[in-house]
C-alpha positions in Angstrom: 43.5 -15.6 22.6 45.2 -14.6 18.9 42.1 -13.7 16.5 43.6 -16.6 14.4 42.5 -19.0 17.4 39.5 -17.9 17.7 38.6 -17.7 13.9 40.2 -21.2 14.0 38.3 -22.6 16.7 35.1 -21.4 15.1 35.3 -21.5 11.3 33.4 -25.5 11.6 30.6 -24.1 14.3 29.8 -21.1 12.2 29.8 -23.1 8.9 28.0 -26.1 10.4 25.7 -24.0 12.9 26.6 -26.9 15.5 29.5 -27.4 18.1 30.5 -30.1 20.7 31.1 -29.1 24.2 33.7 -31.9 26.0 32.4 -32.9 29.3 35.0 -34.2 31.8 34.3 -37.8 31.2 35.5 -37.7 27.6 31.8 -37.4 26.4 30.9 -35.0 23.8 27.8 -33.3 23.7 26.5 -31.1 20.4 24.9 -28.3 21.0 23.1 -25.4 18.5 25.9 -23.1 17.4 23.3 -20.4 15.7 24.9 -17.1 16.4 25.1 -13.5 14.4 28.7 -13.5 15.0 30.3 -9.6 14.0 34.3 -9.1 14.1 35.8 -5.8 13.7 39.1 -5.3 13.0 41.9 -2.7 11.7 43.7 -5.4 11.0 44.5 -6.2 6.9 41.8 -9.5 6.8 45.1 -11.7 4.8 47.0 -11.3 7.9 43.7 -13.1 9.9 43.0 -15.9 7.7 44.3 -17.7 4.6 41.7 -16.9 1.1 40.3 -20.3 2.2 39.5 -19.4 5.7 38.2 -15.7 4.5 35.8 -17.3 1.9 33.4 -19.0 4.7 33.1 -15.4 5.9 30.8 -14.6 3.4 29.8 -11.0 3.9 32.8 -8.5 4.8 32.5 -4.6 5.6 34.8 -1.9 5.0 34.2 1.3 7.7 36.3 3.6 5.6 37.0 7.3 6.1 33.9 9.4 5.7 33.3 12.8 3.9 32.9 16.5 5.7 29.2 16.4 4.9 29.1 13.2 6.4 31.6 13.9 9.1 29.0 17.4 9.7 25.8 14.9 9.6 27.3 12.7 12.4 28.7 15.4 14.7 25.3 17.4 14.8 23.6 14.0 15.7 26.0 13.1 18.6 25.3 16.7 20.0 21.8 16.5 19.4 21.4 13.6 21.1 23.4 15.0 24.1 21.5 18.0 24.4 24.4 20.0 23.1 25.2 22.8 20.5 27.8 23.3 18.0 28.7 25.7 14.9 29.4 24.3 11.6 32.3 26.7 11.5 34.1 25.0 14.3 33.2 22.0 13.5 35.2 22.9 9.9 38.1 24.1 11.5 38.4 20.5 13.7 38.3 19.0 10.0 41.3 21.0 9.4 42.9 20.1 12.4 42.1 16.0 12.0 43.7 16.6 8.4 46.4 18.8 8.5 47.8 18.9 12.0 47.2 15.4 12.5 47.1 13.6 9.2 44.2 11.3 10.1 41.3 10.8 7.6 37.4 12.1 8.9 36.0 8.4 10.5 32.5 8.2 11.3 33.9 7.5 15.5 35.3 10.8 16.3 32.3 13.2 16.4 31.3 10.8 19.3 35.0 10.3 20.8 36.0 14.1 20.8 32.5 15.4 22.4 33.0 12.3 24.7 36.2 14.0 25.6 34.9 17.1 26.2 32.1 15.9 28.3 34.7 14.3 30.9 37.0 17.4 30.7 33.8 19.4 31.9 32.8 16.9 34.4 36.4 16.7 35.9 36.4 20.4 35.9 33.1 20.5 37.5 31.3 22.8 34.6 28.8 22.6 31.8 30.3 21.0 28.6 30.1 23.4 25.7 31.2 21.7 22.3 33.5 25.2 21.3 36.6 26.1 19.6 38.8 25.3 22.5 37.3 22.5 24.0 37.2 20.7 20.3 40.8 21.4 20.3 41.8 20.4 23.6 39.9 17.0 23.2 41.8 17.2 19.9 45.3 17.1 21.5 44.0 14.5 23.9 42.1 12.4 21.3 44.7 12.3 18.8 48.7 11.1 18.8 51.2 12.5 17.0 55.0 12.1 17.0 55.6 16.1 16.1 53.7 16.6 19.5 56.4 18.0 22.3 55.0 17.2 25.6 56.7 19.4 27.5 55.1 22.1 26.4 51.5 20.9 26.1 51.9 20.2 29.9 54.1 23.2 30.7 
């Protein structure tokens, strides 16, 4: 289903807090429609919804890009909660990488995606995970796509 649909097909429950459910026989029944209803997107909200339609959605979020003490904060608590170590200094030089190499702002979901990655690389491998240098960066190249990247010669 297009998120248009959906937002279409509930824009009166979620206003309303009621909805009908059809029954074969034609009958319709109402029902409570009281849900906490959360969409997340990367998509622009005005290619969703008309201004209308994004008006009865009264209370909207931006997840934006965070900042390196922020970025620091979040990948010490995805370690600590793993039970796993990691040096600020590495941890600055995978900001550099994210930036530079590939031109992605910090987001508060890589901390947990990258040490995710490196956690299945070790398990694959059938070793410990350590959160170093190279493993950041291998996760890196795996994590992260980038037209400049040549293949070839990450595999050969």
């Amino acid at each position: 289903m297009r998120p248009e649909e959906l937002l279409n097909r509930w824009v009166v429950p979620l206003d309303r807090r009621i909805d009908f459910l059809a029954l074969a026989g034609g009958k319709k029944v109402e029902i409570p429609f009281e849900l906490y209803v959360v969409f997340a997107t990367n998509l622009e909200p005005s290619a969703l919804a008309d201004a209308a339609f994004l008006r009865r959605i009264q209370t909207k979020i931006k997840v934006g890009a965070v900042s390196e003490q922020q970025f620091h904060e979040i990948f010490r608590k995805v370690c600590g909660d793993l039970g796993l170590q990691c040096e600020a200094n590495v941890i600055d030089e995978l900001i550099h990488v994210i930036r530079t190499k590939y031109k992605e702002p910090l987001r508060a979901c890589h901390p947990r995606d990258l040490v995710n990655q490196v956690q299945w690389a070790a398990r694959y491998e059938q070793r410990e995970a350590r959160v170093d240098r190279d493993a950041l960066m291998i996760a890196a190249n795996t994590y992260f796509v980038s037209e400049t990247d040549d293949l070839d010669n990450e595999i050969g």
